[in-house]
Every structure is written in structure tokens, then in C-alpha cells.
N, C-alpha and C positions, 0 to 999 in steps of 0.2 A: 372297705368300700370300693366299688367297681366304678367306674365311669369310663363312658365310649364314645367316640366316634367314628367314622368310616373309615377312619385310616386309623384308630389310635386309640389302645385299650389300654387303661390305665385300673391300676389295684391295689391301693395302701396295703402291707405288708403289716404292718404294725402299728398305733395310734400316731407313734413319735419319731420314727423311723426306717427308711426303706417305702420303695413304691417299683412293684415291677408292672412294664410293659412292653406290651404285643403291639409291633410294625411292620411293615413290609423292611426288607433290608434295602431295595433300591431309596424307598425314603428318606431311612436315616442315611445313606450314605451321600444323600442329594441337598443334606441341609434340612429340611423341611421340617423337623421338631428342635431344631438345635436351641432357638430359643426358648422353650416349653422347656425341655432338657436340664436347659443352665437354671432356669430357674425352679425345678424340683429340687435341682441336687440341692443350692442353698435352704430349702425350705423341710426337704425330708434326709439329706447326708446322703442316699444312696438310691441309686435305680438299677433294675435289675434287667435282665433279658433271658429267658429262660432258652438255650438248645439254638442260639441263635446260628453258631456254627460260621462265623465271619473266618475268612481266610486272609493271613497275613495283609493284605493289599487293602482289605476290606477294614480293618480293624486302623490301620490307618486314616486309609482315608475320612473314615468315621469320626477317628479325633481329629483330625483337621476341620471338622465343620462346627466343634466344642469350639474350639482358640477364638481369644476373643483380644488375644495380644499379640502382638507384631514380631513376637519368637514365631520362629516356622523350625526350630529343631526336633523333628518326631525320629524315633525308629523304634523297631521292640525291643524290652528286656526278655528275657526266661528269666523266670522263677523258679529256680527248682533245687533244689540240695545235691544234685547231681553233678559235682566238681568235674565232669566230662562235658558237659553243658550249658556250666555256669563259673570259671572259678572264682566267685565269688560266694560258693554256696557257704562260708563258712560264716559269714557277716547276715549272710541271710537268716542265721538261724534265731536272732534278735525280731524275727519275726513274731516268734511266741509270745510276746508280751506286748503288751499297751501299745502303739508308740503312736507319732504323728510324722508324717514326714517331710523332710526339709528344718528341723528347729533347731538345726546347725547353720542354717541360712540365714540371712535378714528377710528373703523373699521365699515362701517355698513355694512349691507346686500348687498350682490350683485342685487340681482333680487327676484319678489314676482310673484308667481305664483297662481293666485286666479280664482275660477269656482263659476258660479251663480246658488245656487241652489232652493231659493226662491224668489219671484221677488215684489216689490212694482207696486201697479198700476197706479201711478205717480213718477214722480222722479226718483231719484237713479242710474244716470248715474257715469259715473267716467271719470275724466276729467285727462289728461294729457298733461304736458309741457316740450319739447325738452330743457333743460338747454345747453345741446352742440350746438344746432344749433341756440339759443338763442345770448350766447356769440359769437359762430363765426359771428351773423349778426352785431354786434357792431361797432360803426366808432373807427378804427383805437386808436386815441386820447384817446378814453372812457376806451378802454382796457388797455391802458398805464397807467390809472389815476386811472385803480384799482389794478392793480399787487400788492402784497406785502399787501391790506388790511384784517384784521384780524375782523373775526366777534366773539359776544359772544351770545351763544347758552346757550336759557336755558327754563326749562319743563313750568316752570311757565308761562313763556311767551304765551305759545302754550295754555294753559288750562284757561289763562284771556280771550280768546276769547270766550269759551264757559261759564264758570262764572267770569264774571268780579267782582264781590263782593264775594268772599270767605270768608270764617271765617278764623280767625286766625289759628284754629287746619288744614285745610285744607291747608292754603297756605306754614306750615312748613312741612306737607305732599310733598308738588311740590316742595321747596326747601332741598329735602333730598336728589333732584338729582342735582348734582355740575355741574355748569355752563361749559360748552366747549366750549373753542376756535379754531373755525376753519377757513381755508381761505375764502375769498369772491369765489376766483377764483382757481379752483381745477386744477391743472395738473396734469392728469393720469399718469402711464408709458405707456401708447401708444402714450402720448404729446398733444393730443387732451385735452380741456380744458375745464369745463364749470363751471356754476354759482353754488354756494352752498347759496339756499334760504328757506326760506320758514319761518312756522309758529310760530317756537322756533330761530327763531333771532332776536335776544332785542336789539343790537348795534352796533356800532363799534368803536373797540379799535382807541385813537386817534382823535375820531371827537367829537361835542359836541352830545348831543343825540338828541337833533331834527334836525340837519345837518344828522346824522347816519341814522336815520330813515328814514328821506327824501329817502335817496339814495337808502335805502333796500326797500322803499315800489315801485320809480320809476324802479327798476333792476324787483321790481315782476311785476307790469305792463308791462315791455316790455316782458319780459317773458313768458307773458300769452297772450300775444296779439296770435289773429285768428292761422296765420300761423306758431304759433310754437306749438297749440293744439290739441290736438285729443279729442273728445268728445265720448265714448262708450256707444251707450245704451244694455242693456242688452237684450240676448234670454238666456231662460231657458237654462240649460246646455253649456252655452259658457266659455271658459277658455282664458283668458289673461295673459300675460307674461309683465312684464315692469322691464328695469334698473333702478333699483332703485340709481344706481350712477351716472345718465345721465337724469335725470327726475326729476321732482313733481308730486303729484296727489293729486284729492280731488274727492270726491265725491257729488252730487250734490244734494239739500236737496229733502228730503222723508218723509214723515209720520213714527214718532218713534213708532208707533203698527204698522205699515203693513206687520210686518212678515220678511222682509229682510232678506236673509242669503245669505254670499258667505263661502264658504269653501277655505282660503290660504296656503299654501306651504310658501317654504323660499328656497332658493340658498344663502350659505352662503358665505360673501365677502374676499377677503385677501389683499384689496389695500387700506391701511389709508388714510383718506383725506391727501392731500399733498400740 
């Protein structure tokens, strides 16, 4: 579905999630859809900008007219696997799977604001998953039977996927970050609810661990199934916007020399998991 105005072309991408649109860049960077903005992402996870081609100053400025909280800490990350540019490309590579970010937080991020600015010649798309529209498709029953469970979130968890044999100096590295317990099932204060999953959830409080597992790997499956994902591939210069507390994302594998760079922003959150 297309819908427009003189400033402002709008295009669901998918029935359940993602919506790209066409604006002038002096607008968005003037404010002028910021509120339309906030509220797609809660409603569709992700908006798109195809070729927008914003320059550092701009891509800022941009997310400063997102914040809708009294942090004013912006700068860019790089994204990229490229330990001359990033060294942290090794943790980055936990990007391949599920995750959400911030659920080592009490509070995470609101929203990530990321521009493509080097491109792989395979791969490298970025995949997202509607956790709200997720939960709301659940029978009835399903949702009852998970109110009230508590998952435990932890770094290490997320980083055996990429080395599953660490050395011991490593894995007390990954355990210097203390385990978080958060709910399964998030209620916002707008009451709307969705699933809190992804690649740093080790169990659940209560169950045995392969009962817990089960459950968290089946919630990721239904989750990610077709209709709750948006699959992006990238054009040079395109900027993407996704809730980061209504979403997962992952990125889809690439060649760790192909140069890959995205340049991210941050919108920062004020609503603790609840």
C-alpha cells in the first residue's frame, strides 16, 4: 500500500512489517515527520529510506529529532568486521543471529538508526522480526501460559554462538557481564506487548533447562517465521530506522573481508523492560 502527500511518500513493505519512505532530507532533518516517524516504527518495527545518501552531520542530526528523552549522547558507530575500523569487529560478529539489543540493560535503546555505507558483493542483508505482531498472532492459551515467565539473559550465551570453545581467560571476560533477568513477555506503557528474545537468552527461571530451551527456541521460530520478517537488502546510501524494543535483527552472512560498513546512530530508550 502506497499513500502520499506533498512532502511524504509512504509504502508498506510488507503486511506486518517495515514501511519505506520518500522525503526531502532538509525535512527530516528539520523535525518535520519526527512525530509520524516515532510512531510507524512502534506500529510497523522498521522504516526504510532508500539511496538517501545522508552525511555524517546529517545522519545525526536526523536522530536528534527521533529523541524524545533528555539523553542528548549521539555519535556514530561503524559496523563493520574490519578490526582496522572497528576493534570491536570480533563481538560484532554475534550479529548473525537473532538478537535484540540492550537485554543486558534494565533499559535498552529505543531505536537504531543505521546508513549503508560500503556494500558486500554477497550477503549482508539485515533481517527483521515484528516481536509485537509476533505475540499478538499467538492462540489465546499460548499467551496465558506465558504471562508472568522470567527469562535469564546472559553475554556469554550470545558469544558461544560465535566461539563455542573459549579459553578460559575469555569466557571470564563474557562473564564480567551479570546475567539479566527479564520477562518473556514485555508490556509497554502503551499495553501493547511483545516477546523479549533472542541470542543472550540462556533459560527460564522455573523450568528445567532443556524444557526452557525448548520453549525459547520454539517462541524464536514462530517469530521469525515469513510473515513477521522483513528481509533488507541493501543500496549504497540507504538508511533504516528499527525499534529496537518491538524487533530482533540479524544480519545475514557476508564475507568477513568484503569491506562492509554501515555507519549507526542510537535513539536513546526511557521504558525498562516491564
Amino acid at each position: 500500500m502506497t499513500t502520499q502527500n506533498t512532502d511524504l511518500i509512504r509504502t508498506d513493505l510488507t503486511p506486518l512489517i517495515a514501511t519505506q519512505l520518500e522525503a526531502n532530507i532538509s525535512d527530516l532533518i528539520s523535525g518535520k515527520f519526527s512525530n509520524e516517524i516515532g510512531e510507524l516504527l512502534e506500529q510497523r518495527g522498521v522504516v526504510a529510506f532508500r539511496e538517501l545518501n545522508l552525511t555524517d552531520e546529517q545522519q545525526l542530526a536526523f536522530t536528534q529529532t527521533l529523541n524524545t528523552t533528555d539523553i542528548q549522547d549521539y555519535k556514530v558507530t561503524k559496523i563493520t568486521m574490519d578490526p582496522l575500523e572497528n576493534p570491536n569487529a570480533d563481538y560484532i560478529k554475534g550479529a548473525f543471529y537473532w538478537h535484540i539489543d540492550g537485554t543486558m540493560l534494565d533499559i535498552p535503546v529505543f531505536a537504531s538508526v543505521m546508513s549503508s555505507r560500503r556494500l558486500s558483493e554477497t550477503g549482508g542483508r539485515t533481517e527483521f522480526s515484528n516481536t509485537y505482531a509476533a505475540y499478538d498472532a499467538l492462540p489465546e492459551d499460548e499467551k496465558a501460559a506465558l504471562e508472568g515467565l522470567q527469562v535469564v539473559h546472559m553475554f556469554e550465551t550470545s558469544q558461544l554462538y560465535v566461539n563455542p570453545e573459549p579459553s578460559i581467560e575469555t569466557l571470564k571476560m563474557w562473564q564480567s557481564f551479570q546475567p539479566n533477568v527479564l520477562p518473556l513477555v514485555w508490556t509497554h506503557r502503551s499495553g501493547r506487548k511483545s516477546l523479549v528474545l533472542g541470542s543472550t537468552a540462556s533459560h527460564i527461571e522455573g523450568m528445567s533447562l532443556r524444557e526452557g530451551r525448548a520453549l525459547l527456541t520454539k517462541l524464536r521460530d514462530w517469530a521469525t517465521q515469513p510473515e513477521f520478517v522483513y528481509s533488507h537488502e541493501w543500496k549504497l546510501g540507504d538508511l533504516v530506522i528499527w525499534d529496537n524494543t518491538g524487533t530482533m535483527h540479524r544480519a545475514t552472512p557476508y564475507p568477513l573481508d568484503s569491506g562492509r560498513l554501515m555507519y549507526r546512530t542510537q535513539i536513546a530508550g526511557d521504558e525498562p523492560f516491564m
